[in-house]
C-alpha positions in Angstrom: -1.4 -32.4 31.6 0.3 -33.2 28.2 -3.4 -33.7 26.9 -4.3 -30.5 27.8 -1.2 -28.8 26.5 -1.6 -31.0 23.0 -5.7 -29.5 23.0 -4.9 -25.6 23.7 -1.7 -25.9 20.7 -4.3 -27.5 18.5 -6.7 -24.6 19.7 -4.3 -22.1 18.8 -2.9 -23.5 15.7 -7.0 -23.6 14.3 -7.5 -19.7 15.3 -4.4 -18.7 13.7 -5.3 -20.3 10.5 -9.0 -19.2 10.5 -7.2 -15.7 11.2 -4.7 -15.9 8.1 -7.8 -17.4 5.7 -9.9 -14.7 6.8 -7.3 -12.1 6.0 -6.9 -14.1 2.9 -10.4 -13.8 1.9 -10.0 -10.1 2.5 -7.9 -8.8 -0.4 -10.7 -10.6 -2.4 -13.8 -9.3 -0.4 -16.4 -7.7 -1.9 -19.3 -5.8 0.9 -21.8 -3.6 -0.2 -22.5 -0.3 1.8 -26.5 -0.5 0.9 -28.2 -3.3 3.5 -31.1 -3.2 1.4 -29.1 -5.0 -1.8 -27.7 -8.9 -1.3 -24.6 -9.8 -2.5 -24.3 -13.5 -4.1 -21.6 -15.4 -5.9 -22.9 -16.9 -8.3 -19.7 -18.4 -10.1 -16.4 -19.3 -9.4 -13.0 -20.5 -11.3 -13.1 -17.6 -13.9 -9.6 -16.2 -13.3 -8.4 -14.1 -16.3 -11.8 -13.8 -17.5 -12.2 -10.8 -19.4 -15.6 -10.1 -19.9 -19.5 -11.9 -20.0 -22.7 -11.8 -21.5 -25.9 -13.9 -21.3 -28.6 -15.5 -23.5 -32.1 -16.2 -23.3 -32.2 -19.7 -21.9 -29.6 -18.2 -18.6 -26.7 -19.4 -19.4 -23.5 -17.5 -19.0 -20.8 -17.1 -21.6 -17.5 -16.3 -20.2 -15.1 -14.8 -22.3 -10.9 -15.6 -21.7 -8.4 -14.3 -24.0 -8.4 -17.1 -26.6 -12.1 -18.9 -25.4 -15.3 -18.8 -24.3 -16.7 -20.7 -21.8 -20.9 -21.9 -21.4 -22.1 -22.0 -18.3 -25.5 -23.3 -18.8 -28.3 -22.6 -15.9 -28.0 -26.1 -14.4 -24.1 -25.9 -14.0 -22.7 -27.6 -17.1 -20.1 -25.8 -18.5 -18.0 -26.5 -21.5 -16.0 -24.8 -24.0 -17.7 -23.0 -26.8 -15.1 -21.4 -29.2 -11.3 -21.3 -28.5 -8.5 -20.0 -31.0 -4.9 -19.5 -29.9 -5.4 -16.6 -32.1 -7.4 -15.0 -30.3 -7.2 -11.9 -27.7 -11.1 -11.4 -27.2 -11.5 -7.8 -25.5 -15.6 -8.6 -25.2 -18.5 -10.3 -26.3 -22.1 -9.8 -26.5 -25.3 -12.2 -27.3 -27.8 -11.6 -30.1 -30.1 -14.1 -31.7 -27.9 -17.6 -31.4 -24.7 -15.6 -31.7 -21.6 -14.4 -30.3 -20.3 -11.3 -31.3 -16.5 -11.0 -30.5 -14.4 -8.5 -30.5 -10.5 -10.1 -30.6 -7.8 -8.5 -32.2 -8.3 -5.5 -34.6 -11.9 -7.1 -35.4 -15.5 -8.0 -34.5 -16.5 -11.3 -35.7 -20.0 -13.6 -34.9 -20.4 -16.9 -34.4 -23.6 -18.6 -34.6 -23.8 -21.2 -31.8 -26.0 -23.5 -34.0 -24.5 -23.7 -37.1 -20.5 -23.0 -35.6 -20.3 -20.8 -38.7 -17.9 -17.4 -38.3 -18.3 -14.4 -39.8 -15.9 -11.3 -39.8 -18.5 -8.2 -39.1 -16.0 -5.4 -38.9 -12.0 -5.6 -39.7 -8.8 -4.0 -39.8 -9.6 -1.8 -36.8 -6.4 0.4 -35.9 -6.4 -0.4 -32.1 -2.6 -1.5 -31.9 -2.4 1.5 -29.6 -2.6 2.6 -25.8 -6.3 1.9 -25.6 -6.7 -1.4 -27.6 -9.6 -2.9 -25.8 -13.0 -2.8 -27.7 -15.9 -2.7 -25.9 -19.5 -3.5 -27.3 -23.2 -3.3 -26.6 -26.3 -4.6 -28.4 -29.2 -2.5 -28.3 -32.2 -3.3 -30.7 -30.9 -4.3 -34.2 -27.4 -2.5 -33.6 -23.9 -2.9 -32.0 -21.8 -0.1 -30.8 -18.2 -0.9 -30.5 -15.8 1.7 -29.0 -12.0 2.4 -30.7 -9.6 3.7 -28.5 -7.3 6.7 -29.2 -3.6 5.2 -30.1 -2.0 7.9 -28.1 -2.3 10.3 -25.0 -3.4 13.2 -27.0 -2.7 12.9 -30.4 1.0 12.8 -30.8 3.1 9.5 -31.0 6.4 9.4 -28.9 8.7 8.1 -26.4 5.6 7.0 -24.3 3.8 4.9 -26.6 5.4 1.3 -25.2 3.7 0.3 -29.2 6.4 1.6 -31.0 8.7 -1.0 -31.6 5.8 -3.3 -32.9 3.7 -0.8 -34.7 6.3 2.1 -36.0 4.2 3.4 -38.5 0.9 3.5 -36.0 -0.8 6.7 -35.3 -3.9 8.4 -34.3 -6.6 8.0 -37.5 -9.1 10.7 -37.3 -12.6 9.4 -38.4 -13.5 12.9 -40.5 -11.4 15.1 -42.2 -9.8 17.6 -40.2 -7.0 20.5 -40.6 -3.9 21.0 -38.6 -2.3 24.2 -37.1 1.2 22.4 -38.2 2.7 22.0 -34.8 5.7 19.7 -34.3 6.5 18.3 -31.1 10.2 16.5 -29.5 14.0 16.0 -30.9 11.8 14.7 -34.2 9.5 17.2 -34.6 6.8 14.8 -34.7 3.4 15.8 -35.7 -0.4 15.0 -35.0 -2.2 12.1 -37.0 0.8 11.4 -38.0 3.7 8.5 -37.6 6.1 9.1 -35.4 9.1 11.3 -37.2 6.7 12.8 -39.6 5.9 16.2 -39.1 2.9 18.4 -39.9 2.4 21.7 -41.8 0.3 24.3 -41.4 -3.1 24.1 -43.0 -2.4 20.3 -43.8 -6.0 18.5 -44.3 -5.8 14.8 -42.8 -8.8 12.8 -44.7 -11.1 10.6 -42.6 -9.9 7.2 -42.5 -13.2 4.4 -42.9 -12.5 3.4 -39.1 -10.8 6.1 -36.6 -9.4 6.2 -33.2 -11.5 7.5 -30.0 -14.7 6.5 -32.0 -17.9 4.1 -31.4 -18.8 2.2 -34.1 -22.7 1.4 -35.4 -22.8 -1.5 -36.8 -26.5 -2.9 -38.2 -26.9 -6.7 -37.3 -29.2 -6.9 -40.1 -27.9 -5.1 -43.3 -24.4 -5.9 -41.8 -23.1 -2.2 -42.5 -21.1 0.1 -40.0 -20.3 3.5 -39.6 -18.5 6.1 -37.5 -21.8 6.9 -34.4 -19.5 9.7 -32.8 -15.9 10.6 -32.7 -13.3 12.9 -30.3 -13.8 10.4 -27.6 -10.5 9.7 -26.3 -10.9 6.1 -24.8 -13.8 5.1 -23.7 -14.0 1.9 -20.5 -17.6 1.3 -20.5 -20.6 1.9 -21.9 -24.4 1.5 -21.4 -28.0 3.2 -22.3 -30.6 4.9 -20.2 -34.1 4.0 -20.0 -34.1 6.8 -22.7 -32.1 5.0 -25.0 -29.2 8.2 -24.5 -26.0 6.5 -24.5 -23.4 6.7 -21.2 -19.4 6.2 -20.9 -16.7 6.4 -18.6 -13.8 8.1 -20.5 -10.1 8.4 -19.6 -8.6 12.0 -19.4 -5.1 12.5 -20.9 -2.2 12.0 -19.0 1.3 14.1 -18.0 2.9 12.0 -20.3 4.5 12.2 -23.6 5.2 14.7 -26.5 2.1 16.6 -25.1 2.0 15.9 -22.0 -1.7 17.2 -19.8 -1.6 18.1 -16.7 -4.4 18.2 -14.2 -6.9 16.0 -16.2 -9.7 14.1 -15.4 -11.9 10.8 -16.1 -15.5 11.7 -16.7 -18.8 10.4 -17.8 -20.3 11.6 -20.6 -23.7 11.3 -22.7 -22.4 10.4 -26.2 -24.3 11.9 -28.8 -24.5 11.1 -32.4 -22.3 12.7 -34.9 -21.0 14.7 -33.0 -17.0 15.7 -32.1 -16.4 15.4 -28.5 -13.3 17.2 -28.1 -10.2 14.9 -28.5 -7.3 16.0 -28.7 -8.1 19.8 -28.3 -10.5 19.6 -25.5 -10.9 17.6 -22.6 -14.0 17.7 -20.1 -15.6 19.9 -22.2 -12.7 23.1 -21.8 -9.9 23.9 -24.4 -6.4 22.1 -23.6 -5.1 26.3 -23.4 -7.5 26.6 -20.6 -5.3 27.3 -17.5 -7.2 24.3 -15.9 -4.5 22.8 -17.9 -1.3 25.0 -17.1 1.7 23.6 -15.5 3.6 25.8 -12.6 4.5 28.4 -14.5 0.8 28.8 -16.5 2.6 27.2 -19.5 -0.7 25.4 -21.5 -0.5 23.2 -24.8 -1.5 24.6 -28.0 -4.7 23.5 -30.6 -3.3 20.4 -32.4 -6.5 21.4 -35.1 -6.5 24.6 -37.1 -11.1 24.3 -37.2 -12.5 22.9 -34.8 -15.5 20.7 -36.1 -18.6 22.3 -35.4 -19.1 24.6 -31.9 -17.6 23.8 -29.1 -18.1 19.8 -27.7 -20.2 18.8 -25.3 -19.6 18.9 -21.4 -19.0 15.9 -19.3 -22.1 14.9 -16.8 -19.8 13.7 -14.1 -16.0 14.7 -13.6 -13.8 12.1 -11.2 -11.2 13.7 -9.2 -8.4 11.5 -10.5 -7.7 10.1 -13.9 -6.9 6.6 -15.2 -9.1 5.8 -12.8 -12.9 5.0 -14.1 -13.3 1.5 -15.3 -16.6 -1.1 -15.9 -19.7 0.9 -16.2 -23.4 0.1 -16.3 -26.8 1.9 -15.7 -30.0 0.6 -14.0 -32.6 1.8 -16.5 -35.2 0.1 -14.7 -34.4 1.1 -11.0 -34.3 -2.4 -9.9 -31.6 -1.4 -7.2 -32.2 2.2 -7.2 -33.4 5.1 -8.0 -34.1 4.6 -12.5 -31.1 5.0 -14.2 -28.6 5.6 -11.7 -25.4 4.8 -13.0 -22.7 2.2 -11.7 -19.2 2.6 -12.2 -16.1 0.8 -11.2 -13.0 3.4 -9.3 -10.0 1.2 -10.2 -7.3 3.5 -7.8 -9.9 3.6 -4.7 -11.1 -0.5 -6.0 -14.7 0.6 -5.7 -17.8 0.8 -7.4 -20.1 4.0 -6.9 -23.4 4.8 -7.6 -24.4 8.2 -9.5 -27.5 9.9 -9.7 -28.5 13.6 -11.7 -30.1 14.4 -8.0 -27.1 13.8 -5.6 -23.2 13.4 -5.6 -21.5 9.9 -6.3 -21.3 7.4 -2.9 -19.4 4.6 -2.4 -22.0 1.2 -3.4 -19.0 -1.5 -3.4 -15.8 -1.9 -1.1 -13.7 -4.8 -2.7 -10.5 -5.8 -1.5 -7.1 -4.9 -2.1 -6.3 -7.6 -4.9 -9.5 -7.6 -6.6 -10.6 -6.1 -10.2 -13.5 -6.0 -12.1 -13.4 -7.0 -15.6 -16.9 -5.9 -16.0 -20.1 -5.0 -15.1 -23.6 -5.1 -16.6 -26.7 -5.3 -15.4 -29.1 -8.7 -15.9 -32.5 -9.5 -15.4 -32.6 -6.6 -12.8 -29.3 -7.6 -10.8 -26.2 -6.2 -11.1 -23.9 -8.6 -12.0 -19.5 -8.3 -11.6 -16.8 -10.0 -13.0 -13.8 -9.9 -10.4 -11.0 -11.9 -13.1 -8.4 -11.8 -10.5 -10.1 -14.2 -7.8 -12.1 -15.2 -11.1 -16.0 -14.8 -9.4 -19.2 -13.8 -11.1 -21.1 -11.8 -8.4 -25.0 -11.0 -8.3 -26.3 -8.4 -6.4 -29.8 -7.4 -6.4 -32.3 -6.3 -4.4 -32.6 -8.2 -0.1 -35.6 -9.3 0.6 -34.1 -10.8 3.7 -31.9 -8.0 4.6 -29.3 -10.0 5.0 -26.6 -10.5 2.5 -24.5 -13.7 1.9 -20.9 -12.5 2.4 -22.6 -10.7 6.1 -23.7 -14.6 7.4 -20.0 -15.6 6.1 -18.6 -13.3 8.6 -20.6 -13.8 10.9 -20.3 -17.3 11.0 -16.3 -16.7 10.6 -16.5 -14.4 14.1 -18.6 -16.9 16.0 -15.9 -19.5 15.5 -13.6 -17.3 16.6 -14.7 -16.3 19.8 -15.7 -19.8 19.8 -12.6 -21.2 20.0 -11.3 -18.3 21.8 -14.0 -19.1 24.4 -12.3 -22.7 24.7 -9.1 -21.4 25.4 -9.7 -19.2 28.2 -12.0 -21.8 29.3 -9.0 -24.4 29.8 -6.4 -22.2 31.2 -8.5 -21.1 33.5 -9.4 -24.6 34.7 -5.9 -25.6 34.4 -5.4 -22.8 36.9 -7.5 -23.7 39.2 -6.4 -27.2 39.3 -2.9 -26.0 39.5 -3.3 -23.2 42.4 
């Protein structure tokens, strides 16, 4: 009898734990909603990670805030490059080098040789948007410049303040103000905070401005501004077209100039061209009374000209903002239809699939305490980095039509019923023998 009772505690003590590790595994689950794409991890230990990029021979550099990590296609991994100076935002691979962007620059470092080089310094992106992102297509790099504020005025909500007082939004061309002045200071646009504008005052374009991407030629090593009025922008990729793609944050009901009723969007950047920040957002005026609180109050023009005609529309508006995240396009249609876009929902912790032909739907369900770092896609698979479990995921294209994490489960559920089987099994016995 005391047998018995020592097997069914034993019994219920291993169902309660594969219960609790299942609902463990849970707030770091990743399923996809398409049976006909496999999910894989492919690496594990990278948490903090904050972004990834590949080279020829298929190994895997991961990038932490002060290092970067090899994983070479056999396993081996190792550390490549690590500064305690460092606060690396991304990285990309190009001909034997790394280029990093860390701190208010973008440096290489050429794997061979170890030599560094500084490519482009003295960035201003001390403010709310200070990670850089980059891409590599043909001989150029585009890195992306935050804006340092909500929308163009510094103030109480810009947590930067106290280490970067006289920090501001630059503008990358010249531009002219209306001369508004906003708060107890009367603070002004493109300006530090306390200074104030007047009307008709002409701010010159500074080399490098905020809400920009950056061109930078890996060959004749010069850079200059690609387009501008892009508010911040949280991911980036080309078309099969060679058009490029971004999530960008709307602005926020906060601060001096506070928005209300904004957006994220996705929109094609185009070259030389103004996109809209701070005046316009989504493509429509900040006085539009998409914008008005309550009462139909609406903020003003911050810019006496606007540069050129109106900017362009977004392709895709989001229903919520500070919300878009990683972002990638299949420009070959390995998992999809050619060029449908991927993007990471950082409030709903999912990543959706976009074509021109149909409305977003849900790709990836990821758990509760999961986030992606980034997302790109390689050698026809998309690949993730979750940096808070600290996995690499895979996902391409099931041959099998069945998918990794789906046998996990299933195995995990057969145990339990398994053992839950056992149990009934023995007290019914024990009833029996007892009647």
């Amino acid at each position: 009898m005391k047998k018995l009772i020592g097997w069914i505690v034993i019994i219920i003590f291993s169902i309660t734990t594969v219960f609790l590790v299942g609902k463990n595994n849970n707030q770091y689950s990743i399923s996809c909603t398409d049976k006909k794409i496999e999910v894989q991890l492919k690496y594990k230990g990278l948490e903090n990670s904050v972004d990834f990029t590949k080279d020829n021979e298929d190994s895997y550099y991961i990038a932490f805030k002060d290092k970067i990590v090899i994983i070479e296609k056999n396993g081996k991994s190792y550390v490549v490059i690590e500064d305690n100076n460092f606060n690396i935002w991304s990285i990309e691979y190009f001909n034997n080098k790394l280029y990093i962007a860390t701190n208010d620059k973008v440096i290489s470092y050429d794997l061979k040789s170890k030599q560094i080089d500084t490519c482009i310094e003295n960035i201003p992106n001390y403010g709310d948007f200070p990670r850089m992102l980059m891409k590599i297509k043909g001989e150029y790099l585009f890195v992306t410049v935050g804006s340092a504020t909500n929308s163009g005025v510094v103030g109480p909500d810009n947590t930067w303040l106290s280490n970067y007082p006289n920090h501001h939004d630059y503008t990358a061309k010249k531009i002219t103000l209306k001369g508004l002045s906003f708060g107890e200071n009367n603070n002004g646009a493109f300006v530090p905070n306390g200074i104030q504008n007047i009307k008709g005052q002409i701010i010159e374009g500074n080399s490098i401005g905020n809400s920009t991407i950056l061109i930078y030629n890996l060959t004749t090593k010069a850079y200059e501004t690609f387009a501008w009025g892009i508010r911040n922008i949280n991911g980036i990729d080309f078309s099969s077209e060679g058009k490029i793609y971004a999530t960008v944050g709307g602005m926020e009901n906060r601060g001096l100039r506070p928005v209300i009723n904004d957006s994220d969007y996705i929109y094609e950047v185009k070259k030389g061209v103004w996109h809209g920040f701070p005046d316009f957002t989504g493509g429509d005026p900040i006085n539009s009374p998409r914008f008005g609180d309550q009462q139909g109050k609406v903020n003003d023009f911050l810019l006496e000209k606007h540069p050129g005609s109106n900017p362009p529309a977004p392709i895709y508006q989001h229903n919520e903002v500070t919300s878009l995240g990683a972002f990638c396009i299949d420009a070959k249609g390995a998992l999809s239809n050619k060029d449908t876009m991927f993007f990471y929902d950082k409030i709903c912790n999912e990543i959706l699939s976009l074509n021109m032909k149909e409305r977003p739907k849900s790709l990836v369900q990821l758990g509760s305490k999961s986030s992606i770092a980034n997302m790109k896609m390689v050698d026809d698979k998309l690949v993730i980095l979750e940096n808070n479990a600290g996995i690499l995921y895979t996902m391409k294209l099931n041959e099998n039509k069945d998918s990794a994490y789906m046998k996990n489960n299933l195995y995990i559920s057969l145990l339990v019923v398994t053992l839950t089987s056992i149990v009934s099994i023995i007290l019914l016995l024990l009833r029996r023998k007892y009647k």
